[in-house]
FIKOLZA-1660 file (N, C-alpha, C; in steps of 0.1 Angstrom, whole numbers, plus 5000, padded with zeros to 4 digits):
% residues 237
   i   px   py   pz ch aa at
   1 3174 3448 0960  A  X  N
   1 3169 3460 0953  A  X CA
   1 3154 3460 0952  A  X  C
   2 3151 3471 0951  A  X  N
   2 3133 3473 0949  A  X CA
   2 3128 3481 0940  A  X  C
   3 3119 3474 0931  A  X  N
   3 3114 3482 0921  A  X CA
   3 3096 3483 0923  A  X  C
   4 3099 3499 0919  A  X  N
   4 3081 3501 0922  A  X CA
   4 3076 3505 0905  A  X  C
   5 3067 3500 0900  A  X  N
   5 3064 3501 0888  A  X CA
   5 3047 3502 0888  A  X  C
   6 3052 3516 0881  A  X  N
   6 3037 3523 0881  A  X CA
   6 3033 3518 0865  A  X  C
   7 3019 3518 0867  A  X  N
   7 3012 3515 0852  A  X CA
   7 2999 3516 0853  A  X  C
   8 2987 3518 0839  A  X  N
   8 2977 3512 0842  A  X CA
   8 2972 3501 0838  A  X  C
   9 2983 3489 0833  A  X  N
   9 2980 3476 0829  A  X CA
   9 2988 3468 0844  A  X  C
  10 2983 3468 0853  A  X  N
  10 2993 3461 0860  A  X CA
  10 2994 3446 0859  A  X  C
  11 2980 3439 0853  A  X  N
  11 2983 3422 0853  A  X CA
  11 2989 3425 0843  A  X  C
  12 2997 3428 0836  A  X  N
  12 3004 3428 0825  A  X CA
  12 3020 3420 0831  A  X  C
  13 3018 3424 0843  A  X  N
  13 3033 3423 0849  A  X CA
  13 3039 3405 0856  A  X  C
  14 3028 3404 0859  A  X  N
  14 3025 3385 0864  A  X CA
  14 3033 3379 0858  A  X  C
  15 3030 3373 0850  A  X  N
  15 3036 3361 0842  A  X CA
  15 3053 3367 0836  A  X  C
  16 3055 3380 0841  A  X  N
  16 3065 3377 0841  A  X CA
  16 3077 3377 0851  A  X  C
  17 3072 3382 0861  A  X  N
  17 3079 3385 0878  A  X CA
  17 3076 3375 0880  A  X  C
  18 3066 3364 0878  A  X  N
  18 3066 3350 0884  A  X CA
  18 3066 3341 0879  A  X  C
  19 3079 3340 0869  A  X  N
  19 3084 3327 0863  A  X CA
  19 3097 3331 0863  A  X  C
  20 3108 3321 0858  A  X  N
  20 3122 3322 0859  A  X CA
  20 3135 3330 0870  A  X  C
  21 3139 3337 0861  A  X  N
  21 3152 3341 0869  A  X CA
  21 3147 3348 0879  A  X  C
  22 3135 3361 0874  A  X  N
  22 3131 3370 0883  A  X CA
  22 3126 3360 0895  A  X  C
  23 3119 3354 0891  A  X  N
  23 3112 3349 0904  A  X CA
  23 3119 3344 0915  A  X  C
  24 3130 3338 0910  A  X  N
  24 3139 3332 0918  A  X CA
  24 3146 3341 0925  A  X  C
  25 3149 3355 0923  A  X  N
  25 3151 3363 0922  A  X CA
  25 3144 3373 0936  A  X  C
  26 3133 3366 0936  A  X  N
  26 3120 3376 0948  A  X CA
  26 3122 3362 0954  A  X  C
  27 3121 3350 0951  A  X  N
  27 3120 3340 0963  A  X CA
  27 3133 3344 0976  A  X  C
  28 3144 3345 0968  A  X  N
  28 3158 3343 0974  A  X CA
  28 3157 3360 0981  A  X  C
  29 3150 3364 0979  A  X  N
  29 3149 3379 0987  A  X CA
  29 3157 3392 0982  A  X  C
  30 3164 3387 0969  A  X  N
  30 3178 3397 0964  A  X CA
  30 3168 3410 0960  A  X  C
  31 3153 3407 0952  A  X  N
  31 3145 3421 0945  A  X CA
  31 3134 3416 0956  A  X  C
  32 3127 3430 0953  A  X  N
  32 3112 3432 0956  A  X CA
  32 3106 3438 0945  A  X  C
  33 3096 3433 0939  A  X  N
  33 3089 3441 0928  A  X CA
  33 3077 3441 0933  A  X  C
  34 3073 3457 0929  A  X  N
  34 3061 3460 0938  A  X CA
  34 3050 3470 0924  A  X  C
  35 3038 3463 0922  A  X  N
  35 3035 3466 0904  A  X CA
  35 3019 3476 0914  A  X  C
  36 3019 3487 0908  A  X  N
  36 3013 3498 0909  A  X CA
  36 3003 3502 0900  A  X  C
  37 2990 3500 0904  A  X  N
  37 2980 3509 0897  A  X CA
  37 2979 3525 0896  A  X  C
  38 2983 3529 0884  A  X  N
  38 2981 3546 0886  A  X CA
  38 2969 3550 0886  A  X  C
  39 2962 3542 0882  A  X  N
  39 2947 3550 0888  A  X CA
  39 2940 3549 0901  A  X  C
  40 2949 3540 0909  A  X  N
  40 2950 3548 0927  A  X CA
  40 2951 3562 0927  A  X  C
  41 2957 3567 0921  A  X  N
  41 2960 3581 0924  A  X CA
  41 2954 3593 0916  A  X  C
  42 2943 3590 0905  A  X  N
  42 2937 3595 0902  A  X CA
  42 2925 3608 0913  A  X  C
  43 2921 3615 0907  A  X  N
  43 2914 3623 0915  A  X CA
  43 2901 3622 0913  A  X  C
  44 2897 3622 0900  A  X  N
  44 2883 3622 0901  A  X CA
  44 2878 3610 0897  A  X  C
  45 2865 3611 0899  A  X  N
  45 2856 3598 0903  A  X CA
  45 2859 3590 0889  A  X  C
  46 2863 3590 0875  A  X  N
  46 2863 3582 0867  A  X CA
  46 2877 3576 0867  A  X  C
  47 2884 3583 0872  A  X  N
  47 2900 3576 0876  A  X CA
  47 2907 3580 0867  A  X  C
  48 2904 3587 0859  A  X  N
  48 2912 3593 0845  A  X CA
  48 2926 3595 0848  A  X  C
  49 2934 3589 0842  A  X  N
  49 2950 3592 0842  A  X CA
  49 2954 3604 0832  A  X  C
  50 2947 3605 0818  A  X  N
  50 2950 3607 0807  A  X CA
  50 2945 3624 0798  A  X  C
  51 2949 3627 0792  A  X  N
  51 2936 3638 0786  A  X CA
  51 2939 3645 0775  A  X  C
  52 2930 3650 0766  A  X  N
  52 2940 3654 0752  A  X CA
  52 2952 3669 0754  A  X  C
  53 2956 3667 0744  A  X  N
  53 2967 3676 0741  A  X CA
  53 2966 3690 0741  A  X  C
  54 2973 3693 0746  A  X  N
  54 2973 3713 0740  A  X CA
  54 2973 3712 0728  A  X  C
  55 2968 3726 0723  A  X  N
  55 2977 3730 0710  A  X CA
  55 2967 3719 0697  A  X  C
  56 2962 3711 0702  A  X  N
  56 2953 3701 0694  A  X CA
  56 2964 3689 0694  A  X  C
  57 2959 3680 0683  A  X  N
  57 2968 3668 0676  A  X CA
  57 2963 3654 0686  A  X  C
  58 2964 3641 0680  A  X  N
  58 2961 3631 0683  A  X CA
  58 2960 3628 0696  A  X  C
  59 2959 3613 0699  A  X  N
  59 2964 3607 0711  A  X CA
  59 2961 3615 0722  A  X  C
  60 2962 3605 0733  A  X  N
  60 2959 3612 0746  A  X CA
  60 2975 3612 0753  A  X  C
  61 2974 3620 0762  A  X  N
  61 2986 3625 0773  A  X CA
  61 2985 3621 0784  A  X  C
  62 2992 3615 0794  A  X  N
  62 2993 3614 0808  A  X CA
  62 2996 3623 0813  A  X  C
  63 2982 3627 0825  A  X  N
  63 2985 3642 0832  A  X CA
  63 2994 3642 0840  A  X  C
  64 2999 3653 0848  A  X  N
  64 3010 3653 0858  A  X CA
  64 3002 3648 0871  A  X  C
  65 2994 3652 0872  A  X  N
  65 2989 3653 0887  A  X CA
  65 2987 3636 0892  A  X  C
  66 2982 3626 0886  A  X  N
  66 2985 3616 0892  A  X CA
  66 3000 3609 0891  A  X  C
  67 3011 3612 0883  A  X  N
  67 3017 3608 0883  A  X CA
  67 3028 3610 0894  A  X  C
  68 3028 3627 0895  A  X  N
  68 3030 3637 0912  A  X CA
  68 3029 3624 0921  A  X  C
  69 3014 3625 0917  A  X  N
  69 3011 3619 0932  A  X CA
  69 3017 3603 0936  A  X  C
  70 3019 3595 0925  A  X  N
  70 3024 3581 0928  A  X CA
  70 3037 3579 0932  A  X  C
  71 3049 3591 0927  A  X  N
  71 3060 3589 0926  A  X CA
  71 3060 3595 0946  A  X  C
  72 3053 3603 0952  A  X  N
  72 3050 3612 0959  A  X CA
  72 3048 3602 0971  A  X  C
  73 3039 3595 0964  A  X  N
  73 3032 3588 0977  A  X CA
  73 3040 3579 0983  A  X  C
  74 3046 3572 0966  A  X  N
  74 3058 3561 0973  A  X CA
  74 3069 3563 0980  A  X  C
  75 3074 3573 0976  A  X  N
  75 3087 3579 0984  A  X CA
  75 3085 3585 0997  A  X  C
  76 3073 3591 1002  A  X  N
  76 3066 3595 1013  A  X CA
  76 3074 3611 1016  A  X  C
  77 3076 3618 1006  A  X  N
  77 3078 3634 1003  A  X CA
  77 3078 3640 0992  A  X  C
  78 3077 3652 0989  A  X  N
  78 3073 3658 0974  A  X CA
  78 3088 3660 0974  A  X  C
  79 3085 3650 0956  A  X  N
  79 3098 3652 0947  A  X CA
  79 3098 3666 0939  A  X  C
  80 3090 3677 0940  A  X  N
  80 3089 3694 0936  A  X CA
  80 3082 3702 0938  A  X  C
  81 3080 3707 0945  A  X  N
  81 3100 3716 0948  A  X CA
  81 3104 3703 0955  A  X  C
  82 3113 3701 0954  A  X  N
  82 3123 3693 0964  A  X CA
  82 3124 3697 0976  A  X  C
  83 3123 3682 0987  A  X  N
  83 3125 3687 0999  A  X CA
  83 3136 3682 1003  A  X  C
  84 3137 3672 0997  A  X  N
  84 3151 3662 1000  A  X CA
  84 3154 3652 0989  A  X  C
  85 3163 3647 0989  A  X  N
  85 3164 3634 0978  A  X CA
  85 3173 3625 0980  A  X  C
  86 3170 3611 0981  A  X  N
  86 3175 3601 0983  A  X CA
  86 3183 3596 0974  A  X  C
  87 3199 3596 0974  A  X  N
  87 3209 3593 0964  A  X CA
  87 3206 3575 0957  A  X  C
  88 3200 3567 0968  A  X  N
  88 3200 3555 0968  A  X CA
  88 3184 3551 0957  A  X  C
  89 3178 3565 0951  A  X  N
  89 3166 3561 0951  A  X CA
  89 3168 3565 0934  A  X  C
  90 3162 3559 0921  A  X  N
  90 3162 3567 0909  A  X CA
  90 3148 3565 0905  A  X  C
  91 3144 3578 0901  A  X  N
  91 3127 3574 0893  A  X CA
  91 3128 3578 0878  A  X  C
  92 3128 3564 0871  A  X  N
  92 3133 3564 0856  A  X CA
  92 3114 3559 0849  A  X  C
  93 3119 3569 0839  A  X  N
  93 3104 3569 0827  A  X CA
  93 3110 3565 0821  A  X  C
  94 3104 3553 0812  A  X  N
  94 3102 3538 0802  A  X CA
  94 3096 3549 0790  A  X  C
  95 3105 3555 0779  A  X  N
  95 3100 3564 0769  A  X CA
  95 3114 3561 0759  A  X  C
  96 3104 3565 0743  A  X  N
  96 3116 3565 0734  A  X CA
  96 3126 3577 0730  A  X  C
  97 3120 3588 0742  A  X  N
  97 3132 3600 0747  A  X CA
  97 3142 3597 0747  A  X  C
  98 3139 3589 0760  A  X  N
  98 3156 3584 0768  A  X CA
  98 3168 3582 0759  A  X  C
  99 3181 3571 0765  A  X  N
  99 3188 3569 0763  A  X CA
  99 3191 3552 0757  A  X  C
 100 3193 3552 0745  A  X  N
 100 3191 3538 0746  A  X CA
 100 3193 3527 0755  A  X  C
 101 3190 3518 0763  A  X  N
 101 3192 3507 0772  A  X CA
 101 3206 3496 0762  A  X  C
 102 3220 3497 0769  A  X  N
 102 3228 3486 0762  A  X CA
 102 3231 3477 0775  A  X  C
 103 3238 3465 0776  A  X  N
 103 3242 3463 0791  A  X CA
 103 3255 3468 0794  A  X  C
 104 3261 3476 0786  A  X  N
 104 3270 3487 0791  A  X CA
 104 3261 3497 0808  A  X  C
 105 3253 3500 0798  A  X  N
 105 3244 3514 0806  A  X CA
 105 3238 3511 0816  A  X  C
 106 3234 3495 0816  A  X  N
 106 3224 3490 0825  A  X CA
 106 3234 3489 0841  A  X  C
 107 3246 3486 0839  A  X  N
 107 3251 3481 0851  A  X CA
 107 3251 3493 0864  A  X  C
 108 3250 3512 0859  A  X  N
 108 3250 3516 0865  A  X CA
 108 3245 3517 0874  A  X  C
 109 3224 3511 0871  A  X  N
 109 3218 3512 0877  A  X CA
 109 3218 3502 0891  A  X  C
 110 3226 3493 0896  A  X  N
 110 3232 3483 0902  A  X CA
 110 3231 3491 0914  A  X  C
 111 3236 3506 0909  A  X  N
 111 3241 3510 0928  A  X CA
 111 3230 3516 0935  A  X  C
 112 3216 3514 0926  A  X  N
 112 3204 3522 0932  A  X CA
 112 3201 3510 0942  A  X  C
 113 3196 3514 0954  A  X  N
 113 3187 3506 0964  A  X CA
 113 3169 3499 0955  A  X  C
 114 3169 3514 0951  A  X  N
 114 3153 3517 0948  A  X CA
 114 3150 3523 0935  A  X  C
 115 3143 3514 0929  A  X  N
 115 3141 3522 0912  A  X CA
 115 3126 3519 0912  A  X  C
 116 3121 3533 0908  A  X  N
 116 3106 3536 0904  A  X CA
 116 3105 3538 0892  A  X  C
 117 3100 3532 0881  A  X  N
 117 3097 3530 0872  A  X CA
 117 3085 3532 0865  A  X  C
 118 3080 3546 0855  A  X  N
 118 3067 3545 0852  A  X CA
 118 3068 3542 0837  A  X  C
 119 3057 3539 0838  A  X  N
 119 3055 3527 0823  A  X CA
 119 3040 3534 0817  A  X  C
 120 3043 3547 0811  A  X  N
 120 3030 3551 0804  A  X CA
 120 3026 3547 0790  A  X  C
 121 3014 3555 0789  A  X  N
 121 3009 3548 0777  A  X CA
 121 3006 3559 0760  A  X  C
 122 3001 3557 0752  A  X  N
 122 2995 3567 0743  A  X CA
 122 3007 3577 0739  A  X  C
 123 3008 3594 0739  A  X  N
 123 3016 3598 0733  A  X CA
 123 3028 3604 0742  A  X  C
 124 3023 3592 0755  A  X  N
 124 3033 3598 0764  A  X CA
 124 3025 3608 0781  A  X  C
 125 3038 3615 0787  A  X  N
 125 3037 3620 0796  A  X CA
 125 3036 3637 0791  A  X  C
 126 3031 3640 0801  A  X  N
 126 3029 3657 0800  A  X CA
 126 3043 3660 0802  A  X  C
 127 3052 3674 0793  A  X  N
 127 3063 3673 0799  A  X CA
 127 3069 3681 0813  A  X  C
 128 3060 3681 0822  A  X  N
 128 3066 3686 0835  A  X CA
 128 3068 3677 0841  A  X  C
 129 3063 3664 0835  A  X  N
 129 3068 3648 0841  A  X CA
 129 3080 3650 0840  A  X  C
 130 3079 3648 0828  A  X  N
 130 3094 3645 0826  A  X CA
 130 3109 3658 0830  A  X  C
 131 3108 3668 0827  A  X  N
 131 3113 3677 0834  A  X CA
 131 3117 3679 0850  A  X  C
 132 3107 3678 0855  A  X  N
 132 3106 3678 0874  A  X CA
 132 3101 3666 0880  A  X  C
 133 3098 3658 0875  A  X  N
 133 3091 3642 0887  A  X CA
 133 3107 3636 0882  A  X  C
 134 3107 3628 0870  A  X  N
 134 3120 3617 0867  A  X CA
 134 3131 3625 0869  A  X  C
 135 3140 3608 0872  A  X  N
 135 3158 3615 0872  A  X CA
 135 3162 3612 0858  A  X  C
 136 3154 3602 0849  A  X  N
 136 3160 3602 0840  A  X CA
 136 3150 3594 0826  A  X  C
 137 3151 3591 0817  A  X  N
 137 3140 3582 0808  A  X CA
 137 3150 3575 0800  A  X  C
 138 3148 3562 0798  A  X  N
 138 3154 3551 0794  A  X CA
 138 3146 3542 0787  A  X  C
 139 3149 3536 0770  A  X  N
 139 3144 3536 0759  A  X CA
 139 3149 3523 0758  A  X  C
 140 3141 3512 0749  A  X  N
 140 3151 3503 0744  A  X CA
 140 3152 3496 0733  A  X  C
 141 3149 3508 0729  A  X  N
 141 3150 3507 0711  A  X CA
 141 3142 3516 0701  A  X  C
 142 3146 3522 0689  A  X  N
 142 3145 3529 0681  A  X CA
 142 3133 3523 0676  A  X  C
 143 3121 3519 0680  A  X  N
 143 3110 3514 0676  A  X CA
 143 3098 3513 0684  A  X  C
 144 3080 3521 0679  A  X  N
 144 3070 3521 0688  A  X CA
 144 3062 3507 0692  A  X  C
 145 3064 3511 0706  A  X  N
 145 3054 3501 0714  A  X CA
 145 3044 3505 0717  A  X  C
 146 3034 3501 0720  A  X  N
 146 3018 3502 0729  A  X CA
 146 3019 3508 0741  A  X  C
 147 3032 3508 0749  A  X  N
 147 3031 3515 0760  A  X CA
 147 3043 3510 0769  A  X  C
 148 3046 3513 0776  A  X  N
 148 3056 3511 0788  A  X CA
 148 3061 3503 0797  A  X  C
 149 3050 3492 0797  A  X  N
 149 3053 3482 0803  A  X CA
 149 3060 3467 0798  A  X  C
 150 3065 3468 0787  A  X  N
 150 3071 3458 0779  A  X CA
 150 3085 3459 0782  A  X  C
 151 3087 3476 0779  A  X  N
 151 3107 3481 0785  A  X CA
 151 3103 3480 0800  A  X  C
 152 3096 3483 0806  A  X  N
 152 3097 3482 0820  A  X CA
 152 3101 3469 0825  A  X  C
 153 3097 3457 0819  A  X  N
 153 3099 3445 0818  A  X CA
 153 3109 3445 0814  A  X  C
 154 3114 3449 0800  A  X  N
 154 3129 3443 0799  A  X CA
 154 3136 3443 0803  A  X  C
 155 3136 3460 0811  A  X  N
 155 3145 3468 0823  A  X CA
 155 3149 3458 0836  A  X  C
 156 3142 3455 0840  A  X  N
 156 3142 3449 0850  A  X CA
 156 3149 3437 0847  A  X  C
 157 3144 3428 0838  A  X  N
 157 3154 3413 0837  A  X CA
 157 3165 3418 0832  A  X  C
 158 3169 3424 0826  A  X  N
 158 3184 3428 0822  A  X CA
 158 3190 3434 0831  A  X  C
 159 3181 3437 0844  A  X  N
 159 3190 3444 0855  A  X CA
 159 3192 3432 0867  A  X  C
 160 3183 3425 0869  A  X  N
 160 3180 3413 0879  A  X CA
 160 3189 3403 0876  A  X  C
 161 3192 3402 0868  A  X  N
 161 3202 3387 0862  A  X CA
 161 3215 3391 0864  A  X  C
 162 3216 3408 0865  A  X  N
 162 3232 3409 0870  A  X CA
 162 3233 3414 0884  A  X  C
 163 3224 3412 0897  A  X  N
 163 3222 3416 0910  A  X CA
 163 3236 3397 0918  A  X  C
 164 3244 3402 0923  A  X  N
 164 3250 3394 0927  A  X CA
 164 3244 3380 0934  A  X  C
 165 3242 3369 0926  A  X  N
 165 3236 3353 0935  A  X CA
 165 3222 3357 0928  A  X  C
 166 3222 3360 0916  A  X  N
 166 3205 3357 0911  A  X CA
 166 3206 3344 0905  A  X  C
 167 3217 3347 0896  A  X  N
 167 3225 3339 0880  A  X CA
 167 3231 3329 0895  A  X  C
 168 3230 3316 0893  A  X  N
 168 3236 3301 0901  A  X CA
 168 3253 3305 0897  A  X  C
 169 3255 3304 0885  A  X  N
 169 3269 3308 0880  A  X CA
 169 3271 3322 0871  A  X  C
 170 3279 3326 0881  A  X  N
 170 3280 3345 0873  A  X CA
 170 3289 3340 0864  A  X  C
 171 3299 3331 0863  A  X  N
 171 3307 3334 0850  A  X CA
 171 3301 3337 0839  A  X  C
 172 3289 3327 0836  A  X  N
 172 3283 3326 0822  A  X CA
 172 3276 3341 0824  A  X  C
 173 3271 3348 0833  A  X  N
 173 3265 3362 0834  A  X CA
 173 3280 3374 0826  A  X  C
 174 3294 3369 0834  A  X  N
 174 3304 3379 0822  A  X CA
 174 3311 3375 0810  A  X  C
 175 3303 3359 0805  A  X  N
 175 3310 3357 0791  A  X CA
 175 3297 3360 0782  A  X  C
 176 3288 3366 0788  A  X  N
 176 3276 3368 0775  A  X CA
 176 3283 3379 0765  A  X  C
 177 3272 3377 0756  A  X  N
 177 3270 3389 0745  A  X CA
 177 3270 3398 0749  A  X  C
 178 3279 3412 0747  A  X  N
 178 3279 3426 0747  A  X CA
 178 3291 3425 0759  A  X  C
 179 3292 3417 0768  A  X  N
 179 3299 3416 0778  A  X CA
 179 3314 3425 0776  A  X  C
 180 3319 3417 0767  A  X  N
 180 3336 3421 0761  A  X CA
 180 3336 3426 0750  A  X  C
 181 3325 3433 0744  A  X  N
 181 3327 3443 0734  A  X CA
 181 3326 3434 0721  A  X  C
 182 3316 3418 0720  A  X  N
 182 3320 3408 0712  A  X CA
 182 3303 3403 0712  A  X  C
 183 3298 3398 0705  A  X  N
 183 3284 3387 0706  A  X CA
 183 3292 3374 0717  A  X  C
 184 3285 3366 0719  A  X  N
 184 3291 3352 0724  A  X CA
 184 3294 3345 0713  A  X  C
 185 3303 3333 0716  A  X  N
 185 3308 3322 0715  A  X CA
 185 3300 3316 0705  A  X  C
 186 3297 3307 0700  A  X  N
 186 3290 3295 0696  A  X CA
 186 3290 3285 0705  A  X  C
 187 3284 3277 0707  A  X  N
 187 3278 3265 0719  A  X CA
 187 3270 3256 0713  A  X  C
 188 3277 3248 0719  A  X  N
 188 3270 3233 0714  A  X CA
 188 3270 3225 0724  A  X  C
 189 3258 3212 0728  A  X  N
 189 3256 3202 0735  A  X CA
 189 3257 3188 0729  A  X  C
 190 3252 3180 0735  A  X  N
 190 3251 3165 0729  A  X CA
 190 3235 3165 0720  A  X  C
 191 3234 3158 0713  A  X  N
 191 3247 3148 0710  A  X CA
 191 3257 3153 0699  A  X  C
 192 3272 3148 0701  A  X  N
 192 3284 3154 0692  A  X CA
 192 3281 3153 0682  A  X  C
 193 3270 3144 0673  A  X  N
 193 3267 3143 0659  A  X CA
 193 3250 3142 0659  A  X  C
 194 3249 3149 0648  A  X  N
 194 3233 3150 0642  A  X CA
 194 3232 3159 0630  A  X  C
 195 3221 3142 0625  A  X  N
 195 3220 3144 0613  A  X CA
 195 3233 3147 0603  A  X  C
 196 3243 3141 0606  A  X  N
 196 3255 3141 0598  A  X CA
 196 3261 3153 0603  A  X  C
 197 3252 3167 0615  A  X  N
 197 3263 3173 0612  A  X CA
 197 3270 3175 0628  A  X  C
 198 3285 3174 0626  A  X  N
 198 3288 3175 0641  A  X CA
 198 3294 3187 0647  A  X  C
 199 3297 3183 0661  A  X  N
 199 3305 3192 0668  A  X CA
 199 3317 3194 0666  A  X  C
 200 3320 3204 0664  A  X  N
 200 3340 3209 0662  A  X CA
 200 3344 3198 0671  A  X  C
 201 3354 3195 0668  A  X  N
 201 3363 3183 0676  A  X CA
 201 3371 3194 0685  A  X  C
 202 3377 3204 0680  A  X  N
 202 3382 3212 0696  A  X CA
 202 3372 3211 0710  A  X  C
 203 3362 3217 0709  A  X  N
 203 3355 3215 0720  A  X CA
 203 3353 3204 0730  A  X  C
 204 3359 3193 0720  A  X  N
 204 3356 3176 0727  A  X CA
 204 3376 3175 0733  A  X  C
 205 3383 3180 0729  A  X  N
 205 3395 3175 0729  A  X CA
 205 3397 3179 0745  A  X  C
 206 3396 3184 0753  A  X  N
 206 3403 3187 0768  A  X CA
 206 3414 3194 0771  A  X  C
 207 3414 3204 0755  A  X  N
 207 3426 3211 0756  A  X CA
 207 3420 3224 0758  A  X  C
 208 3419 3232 0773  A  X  N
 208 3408 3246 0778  A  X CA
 208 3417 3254 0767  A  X  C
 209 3429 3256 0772  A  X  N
 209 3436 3271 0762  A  X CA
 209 3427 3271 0750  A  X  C
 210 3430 3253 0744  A  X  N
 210 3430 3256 0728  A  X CA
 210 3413 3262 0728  A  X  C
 211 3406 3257 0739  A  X  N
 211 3387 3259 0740  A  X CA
 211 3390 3275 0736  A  X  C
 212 3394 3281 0749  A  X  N
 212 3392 3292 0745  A  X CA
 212 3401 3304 0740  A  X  C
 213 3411 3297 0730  A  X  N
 213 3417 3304 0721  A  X CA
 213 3402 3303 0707  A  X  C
 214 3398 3290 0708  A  X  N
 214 3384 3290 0697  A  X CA
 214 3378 3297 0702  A  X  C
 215 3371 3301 0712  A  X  N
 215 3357 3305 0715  A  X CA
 215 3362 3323 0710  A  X  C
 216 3371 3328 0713  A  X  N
 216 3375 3338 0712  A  X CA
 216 3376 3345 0699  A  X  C
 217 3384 3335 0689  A  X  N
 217 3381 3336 0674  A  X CA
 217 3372 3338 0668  A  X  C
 218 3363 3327 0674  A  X  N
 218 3345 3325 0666  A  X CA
 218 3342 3334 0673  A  X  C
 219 3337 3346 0685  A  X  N
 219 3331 3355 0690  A  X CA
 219 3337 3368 0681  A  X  C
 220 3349 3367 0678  A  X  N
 220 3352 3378 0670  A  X CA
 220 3348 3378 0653  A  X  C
 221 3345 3364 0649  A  X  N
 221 3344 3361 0636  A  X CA
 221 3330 3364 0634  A  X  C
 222 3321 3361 0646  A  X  N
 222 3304 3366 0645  A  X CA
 222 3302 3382 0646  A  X  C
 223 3308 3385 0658  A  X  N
 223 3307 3400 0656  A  X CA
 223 3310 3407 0639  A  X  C
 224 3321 3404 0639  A  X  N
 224 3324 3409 0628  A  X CA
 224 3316 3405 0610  A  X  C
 225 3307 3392 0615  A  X  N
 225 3297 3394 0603  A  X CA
 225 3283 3398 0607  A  X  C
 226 3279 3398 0619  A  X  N
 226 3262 3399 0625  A  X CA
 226 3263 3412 0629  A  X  C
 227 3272 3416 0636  A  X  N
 227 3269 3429 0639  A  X CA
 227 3285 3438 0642  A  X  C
 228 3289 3444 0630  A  X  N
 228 3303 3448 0625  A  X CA
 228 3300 3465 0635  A  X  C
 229 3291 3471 0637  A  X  N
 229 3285 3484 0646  A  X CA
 229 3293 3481 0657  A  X  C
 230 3292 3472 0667  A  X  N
 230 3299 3467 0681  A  X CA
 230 3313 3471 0674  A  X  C
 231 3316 3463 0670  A  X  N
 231 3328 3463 0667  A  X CA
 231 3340 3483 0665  A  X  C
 232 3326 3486 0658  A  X  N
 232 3330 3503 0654  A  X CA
 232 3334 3512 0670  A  X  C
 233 3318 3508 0680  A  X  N
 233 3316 3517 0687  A  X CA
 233 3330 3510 0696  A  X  C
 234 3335 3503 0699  A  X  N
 234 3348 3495 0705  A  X CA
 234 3362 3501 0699  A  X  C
 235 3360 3507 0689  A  X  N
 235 3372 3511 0684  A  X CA
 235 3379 3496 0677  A  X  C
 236 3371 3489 0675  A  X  N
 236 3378 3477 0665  A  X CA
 236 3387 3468 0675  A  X  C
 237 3395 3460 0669  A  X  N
 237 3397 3445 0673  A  X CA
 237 3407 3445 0665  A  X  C
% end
């Protein structure tokens, strides 16, 4: 899979395409992450992406015209009027419009080849962005950021970790949290005792059923005190 991510912070994106899963991730050849300056595509000489508002009121706006141009340039035809459009291809805006991001919602994006991702800043995009350039805008959470490149980032690790042979072992990729409509398990390592306090003795016994007739219990017993909402939108347990 290939992600093109437009921004105008692009060292923003380093340190995290090139540590952990992701990285492992671009080594093994499964992604390509390709991090974009939008003031390449600016027009005039100060490189301005941005400009105030109609109508008056704060903040600055991302104009259409370089953003046209990025999504334009990369795909190598104009996305409006439409000349054509690639099924394999989705150009998603990082805004608190969208739809919230759960890992329910996230798996769809699995079947795209190619996701273009813009990551703006201040009070947003002009809305003919959003109207005619994107296929869609995708949020990830009911709370303001500084700009676009933080969900852009999230987007992507929550999408990369489920790309088949990122994760060494996919089981632990479908017993997480949100997976089965439940938080996870509780988990514990060595040592069996600390500080007086220990490990459940089921876990040590070598009896799997009884493992995970527990793990099952306690995933249902956390849901049901940390986050009882899961539980609602599931239709209950």
């Amino acid at each position: 899979m290939i992600f093109d991510v437009v921004t105008i912070f692009p060292n923003m994106f380093a340190p995290v395409i090139c540590e952990s899963i992701i990285k492992r991730a671009v080594n093994k050849g499964l992604v390509k992450i390709n991090i974009h300056d939008l003031r390449q595509w600016a027009y005039d000489k100060h490189k301005s992406v941005d400009d105030t508002s109609y109508g008056s009121g704060c903040g600055m706006v991302f104009k259409p015209e370089p953003l046209f141009a990025a999504v334009e340039g990369l795909l190598g035809y104009k996305k409006y009027p439409v000349e054509k459009k690639d099924k394999n291809i989705r150009v998603v805006l990082m805004g608190p419009q969208g739809k919230t991001l759960t890992q329910a919602s996230v798996k769809r994006f699995l079947k795209y080849e190619r996701l273009i991702i813009l990551a703006p800043r201040y009070e947003g995009v002009d809305e003919r962005v959003r109207e005619h350039l994107v296929d869609e805008e995708v949020s990830i959470g009911d709370y303001v950021l500084s700009g676009g490149e933080l969900p852009a980032m999230v987007f992507i690790d929550t999408l990369v970790r489920l790309i088949p042979g990122v994760v060494s072992d996919q089981d632990s990729v479908k017993n997480e949290s949100f997976e089965n409509g439940l938080l996870d398990f509780p988990h514990y390592t060595k040592p069996a005792e600390f500080r007086g306090l220990q490990v459940p003795a089921i876990l040590m016994s070598g009896h799997h059923a009884k493992v995970e007739e527990w793990r099952k219990k306690k995933a249902l017993e956390l849901t049901k005190k940390l986050r009882p909402d899961i539980l609602k939108k599931s239709g209950g347990r």
